[in-house]
MIMAR-984325 format. One record per residue (C-alpha): residue in three letters; x, y, z. Coordinates in steps of 0.05 Angstrom, whole numbers, plus 5000, padded with zeros to 4 digits. Last residue first. Layout:
% residues N
ALAXYZ;...
% end
This chain:
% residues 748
UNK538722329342;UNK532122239304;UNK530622969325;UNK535823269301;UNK534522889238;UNK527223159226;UNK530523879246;UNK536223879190;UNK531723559144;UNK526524089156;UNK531924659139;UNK533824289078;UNK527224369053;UNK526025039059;UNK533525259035;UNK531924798985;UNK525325088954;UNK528825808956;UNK533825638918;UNK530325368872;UNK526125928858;UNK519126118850;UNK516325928915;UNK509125738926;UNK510124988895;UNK514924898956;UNK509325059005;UNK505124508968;UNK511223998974;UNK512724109050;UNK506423969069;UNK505923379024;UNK512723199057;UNK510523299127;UNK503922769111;UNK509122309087;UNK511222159161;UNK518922199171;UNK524621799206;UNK523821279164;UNK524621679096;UNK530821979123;UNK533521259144;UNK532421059082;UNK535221529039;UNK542521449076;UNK542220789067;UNK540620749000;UNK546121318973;UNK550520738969;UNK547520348922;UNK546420858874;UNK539521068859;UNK531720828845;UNK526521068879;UNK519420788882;UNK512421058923;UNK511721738883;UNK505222098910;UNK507722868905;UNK509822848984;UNK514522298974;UNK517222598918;UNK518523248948;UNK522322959011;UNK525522508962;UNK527923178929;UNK531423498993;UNK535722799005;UNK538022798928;UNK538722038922;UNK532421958869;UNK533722718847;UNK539622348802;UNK535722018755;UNK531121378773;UNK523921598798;UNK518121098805;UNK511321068776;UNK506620508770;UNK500520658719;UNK494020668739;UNK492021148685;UNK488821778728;UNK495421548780;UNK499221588715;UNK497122258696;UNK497122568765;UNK504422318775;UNK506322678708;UNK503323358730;UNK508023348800;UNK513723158754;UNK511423778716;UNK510524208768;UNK517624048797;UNK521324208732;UNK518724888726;UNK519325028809;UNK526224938794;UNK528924258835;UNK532123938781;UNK537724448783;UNK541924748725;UNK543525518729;UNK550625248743;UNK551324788684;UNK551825398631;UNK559025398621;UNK560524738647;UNK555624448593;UNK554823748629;UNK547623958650;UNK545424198581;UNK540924708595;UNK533224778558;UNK531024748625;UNK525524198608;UNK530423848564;UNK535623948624;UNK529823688674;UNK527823078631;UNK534422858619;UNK536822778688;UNK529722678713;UNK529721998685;UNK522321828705;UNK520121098704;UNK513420838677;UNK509920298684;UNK504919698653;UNK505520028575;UNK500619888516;UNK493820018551;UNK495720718593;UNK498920888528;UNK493721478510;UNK494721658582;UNK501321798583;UNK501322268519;UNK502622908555;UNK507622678594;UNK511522378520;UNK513023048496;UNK517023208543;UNK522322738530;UNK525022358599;UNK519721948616;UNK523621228610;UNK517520728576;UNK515120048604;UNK514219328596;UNK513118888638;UNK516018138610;UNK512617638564;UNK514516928572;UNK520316568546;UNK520615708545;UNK524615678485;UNK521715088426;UNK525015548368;UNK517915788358;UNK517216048428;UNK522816408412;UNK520316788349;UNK514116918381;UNK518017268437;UNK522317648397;UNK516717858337;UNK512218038404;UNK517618448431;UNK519318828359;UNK512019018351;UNK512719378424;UNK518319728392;UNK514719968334;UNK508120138374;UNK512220588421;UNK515920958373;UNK509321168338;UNK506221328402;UNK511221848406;UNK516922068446;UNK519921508478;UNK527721728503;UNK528721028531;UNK524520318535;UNK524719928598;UNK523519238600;UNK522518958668;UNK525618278681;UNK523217858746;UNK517917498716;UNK520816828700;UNK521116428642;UNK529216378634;UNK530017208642;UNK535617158608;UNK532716808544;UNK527517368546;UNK534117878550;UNK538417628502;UNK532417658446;UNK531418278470;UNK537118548446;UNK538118158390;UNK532418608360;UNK535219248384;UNK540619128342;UNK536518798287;UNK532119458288;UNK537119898268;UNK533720638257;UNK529620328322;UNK535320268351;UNK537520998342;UNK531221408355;UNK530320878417;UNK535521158453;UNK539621828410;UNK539022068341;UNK538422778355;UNK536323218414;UNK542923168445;UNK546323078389;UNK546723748368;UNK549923938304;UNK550023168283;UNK555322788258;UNK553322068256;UNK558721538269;UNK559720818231;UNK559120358277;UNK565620078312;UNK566220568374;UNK559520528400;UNK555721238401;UNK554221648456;UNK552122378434;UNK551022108362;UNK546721418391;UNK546321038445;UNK541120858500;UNK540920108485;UNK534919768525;UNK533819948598;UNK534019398638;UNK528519448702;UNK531218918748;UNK525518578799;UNK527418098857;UNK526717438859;UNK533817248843;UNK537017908842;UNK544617568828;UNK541117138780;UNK538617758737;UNK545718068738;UNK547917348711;UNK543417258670;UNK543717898640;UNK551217778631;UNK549917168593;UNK543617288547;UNK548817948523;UNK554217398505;UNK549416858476;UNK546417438435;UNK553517648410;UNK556518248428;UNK558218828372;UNK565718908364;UNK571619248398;UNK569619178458;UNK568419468526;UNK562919898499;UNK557319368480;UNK557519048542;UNK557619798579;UNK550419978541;UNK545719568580;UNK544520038633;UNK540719738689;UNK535620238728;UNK530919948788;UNK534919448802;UNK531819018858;UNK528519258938;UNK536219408949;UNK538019199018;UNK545219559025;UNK548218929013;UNK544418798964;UNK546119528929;UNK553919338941;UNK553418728895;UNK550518988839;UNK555319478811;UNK560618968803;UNK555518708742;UNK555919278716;UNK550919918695;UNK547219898756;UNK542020298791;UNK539320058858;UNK531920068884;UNK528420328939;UNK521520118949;UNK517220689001;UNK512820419042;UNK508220889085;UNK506120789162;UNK505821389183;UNK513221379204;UNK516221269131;UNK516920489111;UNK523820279080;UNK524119539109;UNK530219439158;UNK535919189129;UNK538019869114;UNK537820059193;UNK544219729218;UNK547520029150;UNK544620789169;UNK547020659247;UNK553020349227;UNK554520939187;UNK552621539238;UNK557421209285;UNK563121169232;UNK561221899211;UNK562322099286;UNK569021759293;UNK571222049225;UNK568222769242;UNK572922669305;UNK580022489266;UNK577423059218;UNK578623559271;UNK584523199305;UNK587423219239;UNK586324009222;UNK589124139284;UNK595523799282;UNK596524059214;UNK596323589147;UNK601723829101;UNK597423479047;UNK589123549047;UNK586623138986;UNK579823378965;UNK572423168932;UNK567323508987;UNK564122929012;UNK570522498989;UNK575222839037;UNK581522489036;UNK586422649095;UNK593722519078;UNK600322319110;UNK605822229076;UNK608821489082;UNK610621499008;UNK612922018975;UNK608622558948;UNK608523178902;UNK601423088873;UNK599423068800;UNK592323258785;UNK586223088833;UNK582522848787;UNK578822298826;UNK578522308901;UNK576021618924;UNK573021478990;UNK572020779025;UNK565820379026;UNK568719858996;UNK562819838941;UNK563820528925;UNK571720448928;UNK570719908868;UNK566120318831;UNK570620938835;UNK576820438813;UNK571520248758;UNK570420908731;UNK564421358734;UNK567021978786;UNK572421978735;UNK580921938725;UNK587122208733;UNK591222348789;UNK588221848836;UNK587721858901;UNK583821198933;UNK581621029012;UNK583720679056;UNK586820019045;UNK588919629093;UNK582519209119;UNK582919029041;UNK589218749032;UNK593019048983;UNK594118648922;UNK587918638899;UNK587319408890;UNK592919498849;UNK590818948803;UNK584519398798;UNK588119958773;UNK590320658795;UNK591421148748;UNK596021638756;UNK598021428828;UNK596221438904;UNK592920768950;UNK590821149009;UNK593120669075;UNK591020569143;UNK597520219184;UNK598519509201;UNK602919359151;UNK605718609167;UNK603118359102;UNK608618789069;UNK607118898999;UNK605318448938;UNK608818518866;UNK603318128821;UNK606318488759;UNK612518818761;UNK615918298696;UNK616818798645;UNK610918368595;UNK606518328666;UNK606718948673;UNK605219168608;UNK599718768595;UNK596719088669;UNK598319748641;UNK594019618576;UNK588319308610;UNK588919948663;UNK588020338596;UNK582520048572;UNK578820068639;UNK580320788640;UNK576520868577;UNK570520608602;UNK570121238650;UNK567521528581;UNK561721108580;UNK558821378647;UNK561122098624;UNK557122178563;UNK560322538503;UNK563822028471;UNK570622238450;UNK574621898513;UNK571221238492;UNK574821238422;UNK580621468452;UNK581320858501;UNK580420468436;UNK586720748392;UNK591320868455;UNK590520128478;UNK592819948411;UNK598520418394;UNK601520298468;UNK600719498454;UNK604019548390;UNK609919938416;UNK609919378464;UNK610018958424;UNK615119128372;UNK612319438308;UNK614219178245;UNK607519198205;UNK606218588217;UNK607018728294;UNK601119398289;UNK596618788248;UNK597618358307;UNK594519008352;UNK589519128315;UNK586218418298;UNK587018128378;UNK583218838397;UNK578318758344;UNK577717938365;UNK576218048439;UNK579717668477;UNK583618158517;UNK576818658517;UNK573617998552;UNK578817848595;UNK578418588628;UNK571418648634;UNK571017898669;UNK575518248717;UNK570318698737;UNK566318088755;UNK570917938811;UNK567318608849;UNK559918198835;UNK562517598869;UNK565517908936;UNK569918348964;UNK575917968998;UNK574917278967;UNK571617448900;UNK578017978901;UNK583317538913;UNK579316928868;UNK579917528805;UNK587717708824;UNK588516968805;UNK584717058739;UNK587217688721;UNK594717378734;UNK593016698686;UNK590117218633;UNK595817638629;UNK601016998624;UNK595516728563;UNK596617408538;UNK604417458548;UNK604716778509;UNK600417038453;UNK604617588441;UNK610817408447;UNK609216858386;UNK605817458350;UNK613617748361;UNK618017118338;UNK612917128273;UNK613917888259;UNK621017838260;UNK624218498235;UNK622718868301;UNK621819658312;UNK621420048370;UNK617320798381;UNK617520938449;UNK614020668508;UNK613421208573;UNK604921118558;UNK605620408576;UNK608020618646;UNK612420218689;UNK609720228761;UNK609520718817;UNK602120508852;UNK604121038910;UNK601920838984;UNK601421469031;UNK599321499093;UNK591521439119;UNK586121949147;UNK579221829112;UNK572322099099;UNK567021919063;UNK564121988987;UNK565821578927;UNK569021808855;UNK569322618886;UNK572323018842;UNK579623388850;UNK581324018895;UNK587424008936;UNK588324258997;UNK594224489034;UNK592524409105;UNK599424659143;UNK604825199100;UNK610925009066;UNK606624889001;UNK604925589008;UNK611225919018;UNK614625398956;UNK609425818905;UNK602525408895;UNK602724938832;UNK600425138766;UNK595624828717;UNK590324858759;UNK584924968703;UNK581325468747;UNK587925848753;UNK588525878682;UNK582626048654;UNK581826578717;UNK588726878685;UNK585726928616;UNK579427318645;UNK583327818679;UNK588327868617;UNK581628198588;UNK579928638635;UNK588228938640;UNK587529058575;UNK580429328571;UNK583329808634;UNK589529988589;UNK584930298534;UNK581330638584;UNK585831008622;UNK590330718683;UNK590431128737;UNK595831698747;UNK596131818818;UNK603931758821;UNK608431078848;UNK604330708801;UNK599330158822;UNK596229448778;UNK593428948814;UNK590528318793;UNK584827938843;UNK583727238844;UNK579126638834;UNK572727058847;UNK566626628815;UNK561426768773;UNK563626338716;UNK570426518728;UNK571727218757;UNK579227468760;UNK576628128796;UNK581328718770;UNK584429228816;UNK586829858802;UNK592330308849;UNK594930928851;UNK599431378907;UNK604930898916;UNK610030988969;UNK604630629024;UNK606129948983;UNK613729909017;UNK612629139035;UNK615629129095;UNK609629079135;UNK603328979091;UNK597529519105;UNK590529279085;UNK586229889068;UNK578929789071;UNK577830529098;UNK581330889035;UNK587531279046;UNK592330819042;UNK589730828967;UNK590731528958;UNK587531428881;UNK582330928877;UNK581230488813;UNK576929808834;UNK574729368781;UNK567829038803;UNK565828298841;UNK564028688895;UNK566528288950;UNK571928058920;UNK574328718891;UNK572928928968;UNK577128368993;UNK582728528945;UNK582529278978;UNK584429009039;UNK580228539088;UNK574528089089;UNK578727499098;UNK586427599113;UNK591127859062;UNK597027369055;UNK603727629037;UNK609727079050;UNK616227449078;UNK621427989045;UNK617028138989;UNK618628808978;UNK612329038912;UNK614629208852;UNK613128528815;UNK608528078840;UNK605827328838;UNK602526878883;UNK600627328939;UNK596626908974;UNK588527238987;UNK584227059047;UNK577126809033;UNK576526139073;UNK579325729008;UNK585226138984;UNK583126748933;UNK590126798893;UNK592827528886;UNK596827808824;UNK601328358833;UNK603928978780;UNK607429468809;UNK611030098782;UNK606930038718;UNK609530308653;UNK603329868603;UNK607529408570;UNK613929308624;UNK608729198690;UNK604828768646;UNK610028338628;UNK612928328695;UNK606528058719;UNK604927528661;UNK612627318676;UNK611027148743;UNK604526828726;UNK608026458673;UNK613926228728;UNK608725958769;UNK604625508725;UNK612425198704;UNK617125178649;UNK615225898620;UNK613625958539;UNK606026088556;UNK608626738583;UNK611627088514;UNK604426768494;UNK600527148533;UNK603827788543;UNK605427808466;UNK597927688441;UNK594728228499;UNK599428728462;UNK598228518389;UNK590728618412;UNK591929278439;UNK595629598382;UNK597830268397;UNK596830268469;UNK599530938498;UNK603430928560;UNK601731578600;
% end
């Protein structure tokens, strides 16, 4: 028996002897042989869970390998690790009744074998396997071992640093798991975005500062002329509020900070585009630290600024393809920019791959409003062009090595999601009333102006949720007034007579703007965040405001929506700030009038003082993204904790059930705008609680509207008191899910 002297040292040399491998693969191999050497095993293998269950051999060493091993589902003793979840030590192994027996593989010569579930938060990745050629099991310093380089390995596979062995990627319907930027399904070859990258730029000097600032300013007046033209291709092909992403663009190129860096990079004697990389790098890394992922996807737009400089500086910029492709295509590449997008034409494109990336970027914003899918994340994919895909934006993958039957599969959930979708779009101009006779307003959230467009078009009620934050991200520098009194004008124009709730700034430590000096907090979360912050800097929220009543030009259509309220306190101070605004206006001869006002629910403390503000607020909107992880005490984006998040525990439920009983009590108008607003089992619950206004993505409005029509509100309060019986949320969907399932059966 192999005696461990010094198990740490031990676990310290197998992992980082295998770190030193070129590839994913060749550190699992070497983690194997490793093992095998260390501890005097005969075999050592390591099994990969595949998607229905099975297990690939990825790795082994010991075992005849004379043709690809897969273990089929349910099967072998890997299936009962996976089933159990437990180590398994058995002696006699072809003895037990779960034996798998691989032909060729020589496994019945040994007599031992242990088994150790790679678990990653709760889930089987992959089984490793240890067997000797006697019945000697491994003793109980080797079992921590072998426990512990369990975990390490489920690390790694989650983080899908490796790619499957050659045998796999030779086989049909490899699938590859990225996030999902915009749902739906497509089929479509291949289409890389293989330009010059900014990040390939190397360190160059120059000794003639002058000469270069003079390169400079004629490659951005070159960069501006392109974004403009690409601008009219997009206003022409996807309409206004698309083009304004461009306005994004030009504004971060004009912006003064960016204009101050990257000059002062050339006096220093860097070359441009060494001055460029060090520039773009600088300020997509200050959105990358923030916290919250809506602001992070601002980074990307940095960086497709910075590869659309770059282009244009090498001379690929504005490089159209064949007009003559008739053929569906899914735009492929690192990151995949707007320009990109312009110059395919839109009836070819799609759908969107992209290697990097986040559900919140633009490119995600732009498929959105196409209506096409978009698989962020994915990783790096072997591809050339003209390979076929399938891109599954439901369930966020890119099948490659597409199989006949796979294809005709998808090729008929394509024909019947097309049928399904012109029957939700047909039905989205219709008005959102259930079938006894209850209307229900649905509203769009936005955070850009290109965000706007697609909820018209789905026959958004208004804007039920504007984040005002992106201005003051895609700079370098606070905006002015004028600028903020501009692009609420505009969202406001393009919703002419319709309501738009803006939210003032929700910043702060766990989201705060790049040129302010930053506040380290131990957890931001329930620090200086939303009004905690503005009102610590009144003149900010001040100007605010100030943008806003001029926006609004008289009218009534802005609603002013204050975040993270917890106090009366609070309250009072920003309400004091309004009538300074408007008074102030009025003074300066400014027609302005005084807007709604109300307050985001999303701190606890503020349900139970709802109706001591029933006189100083006219609404009130529920984030139930914050409020439920405050309520939970679980930070949703916490990977390690996220999965025992869900806004549908009972906890959560009662008390949105308890804040709709306060504001009916106070005549206050209630509407929902976090995430449970597009959740199909949660509007059922809403509806049946009393709430009468959702607010959601633009895309998710068809969909909720042709559930809510093809239902009677007396079901959901059914529905909603047998929910409040059950105890788990689990539970509560399974019930509610199940009535969907019938209501829609029935609607067919």
């Amino acid at each position: 028996m192999s005696e461990l002297a010094n198990p740490a040292a031990t676990l310290i040399h197998i992992i980082q002897s295998a770190a030193q491998a070129e590839s994913g693969l060749e550190q699992m191999q070497q983690i194997v042989d490793n093992i095998c050497d260390t501890l005097q095993m005969d075999v050592c293998s390591l099994y990969l869970r595949q998607r229905d269950d099975s297990f690939l051999l990825l790795a082994s060493r010991g075992l005849k390998q004379l043709h690809p091993v897969m273990i089929p589902p349910g099967q072998g003793l890997v299936g009962q690790v996976l089933n159990n979840k437990q180590p398994l030590l058995i002696t006699e192994p072809q003895q037990h009744p779960a034996f798998f027996h691989v032909s060729d593989s020589d496994e019945e010569q040994f007599h031992s074998f242990a088994g150790m579930p790679l678990i990653y938060r709760g889930v089987v990745k992959g089984v490793l396997v240890v067997q000797r050629l006697n019945t000697e099991l491994p003793d109980a310093a080797q079992q921590a071992l072998l426990s512990t380089l369990a975990i390490h390995l489920a690390l790694i596979i989650n983080s899908g640093q490796f790619s499957l062995p050659s045998v796999a990627l030779e086989q049909k319907n490899v699938v590859h798991q990225g996030i999902s930027g915009a749902q739906g399904l497509a089929i479509g070859k291949a289409r890389l975005a293989q330009q010059a990258r900014l990040a390939d730029v190397s360190r160059k000097e120059q000794q003639d500062s002058d000469t270069e600032e003079m390169r400079w300013q004629l490659l951005k007046q070159r960069t501006m002329s392109e974004l403009e033209q690409e601008k009219h291709t997009i206003r022409e092909q996807m309409g206004e509020g698309l083009a304004a992403v461009i306005d994004a663009y030009q504004l971060m190129l004009l912006d003064p900070g960016f204009e101050t860096m990257l000059t002062q990079e050339i006096r220093q004697g860097a070359e441009l585009s060494w001055a460029l990389r060090k520039t773009i790098e600088f300020f997509s890394e200050q959105f990358r630290a923030l916290p919250d992922p809506y602001l992070q996807a601002r980074a990307e737009d940095v960086c497709h600024l910075g590869e659309k400089l770059y282009q244009v500086l090498q001379g690929e910029s504005l490089q159209h393809p064949d007009s003559d492709n008739q053929e569906p295509l899914v735009l492929v590449g690192e990151h995949i920019s707007v320009s990109d997008i312009a110059n395919l034409a839109a009836q070819e494109l799609a759908a969107i791959v992209c290697f990097e990336g986040a559900a919140l970027s633009h490119i995600a914003v732009f498929a959105n409003a196409l209506g096409i899918p978009a698989i962020m994340g994915v990783g790096r994919l072997a591809l050339n062009n003209g390979d076929l895909l399938v891109v599954d934006g439901d369930n966020g993958e890119v099948v490659t090595s597409v199989g006949k039957n796979l294809l005709r599969e998808y090729r008929r959930l394509i024909r019947e999601r097309q049928q399904t979708d012109a029957r939700l779009v047909a039905e989205s101009k219709q008005p959102c009333v259930s079938l006894d006779g209850q209307a229900v307003a649905l509203l769009a959230n936005s955070g850009l102006q290109a965000d706007a467009e697609p909820g018209l078009r789905y026959g958004a009620e208004g804007i039920g949720l504007f984040r005002t934050e992106v201005p003051f991200m895609v700079r370098a520098s606070l905006p002015s007034e004028q600028e903020q009194a501009d692009i609420y004008a505009a969202v406001l124009r393009q919703y002419q007579g319709k309501p738009v709730y803006m939210r003032t700034l929700d910043i702060g430590s766990d989201k705060p703007l790049p040129y302010l000096p930053a506040v380290q907090e131990e957890n931001p979360a329930l620090g200086l965040r939303g009004v905690r912050y503005t009102l610590d800097n009144p003149a900010l929220l001040t100007i605010q405001l100030r943008a806003m009543l001029r926006a609004a030009d008289g009218n009534d259509q802005l609603r002013l929506l204050l975040p993270m309220i917890g106090s009366s306190g609070q309250l009072d101070e920003c309400l004091q700030l309004l009538d300074d605004a408007l008074q102030a206006l009025r003074q300066e001869g400014l027609t302005v009038v005084r807007p709604q006002v109300g307050i985001m629910v999303e701190v606890p403390s503020a349900i139970a003082l709802l109706p001591k503000w029933r006189d100083k607020i006219d609404f009130i909107s529920v984030g139930t993204n914050d409020l439920s992880q405050y309520l939970l005490a679980i930070d949703r984006n916490n990977s390690l904790v996220s999965r025992w998040y869900d806004a549908l525990h009972p906890a959560v439920l009662l008390e949105l059930q308890r804040i709709v009983s306060i504001a009916a009590a106070a005549e206050l108008p209630v509407s929902v705008c976090g995430e449970l607003a597009a959740d199909p089992q949660a509007v059922v619950l809403l509806l049946g609680m009393g709430i009468r206004q959702l607010s959601m993505s633009a895309a998710k409005i068809p969909a909720i509207k042709y559930l809510i029509r093809h239902l009677t509100v007396a079901q959901c309060q059914q529905l909603f008191e047998q929910a409040c019986e059950l105890d788990d949320a689990t539970a509560i969907r399974a019930l509610l899910q199940a009535f969907i399932d019938q209501q829609m059966a029935v609607g067919q």
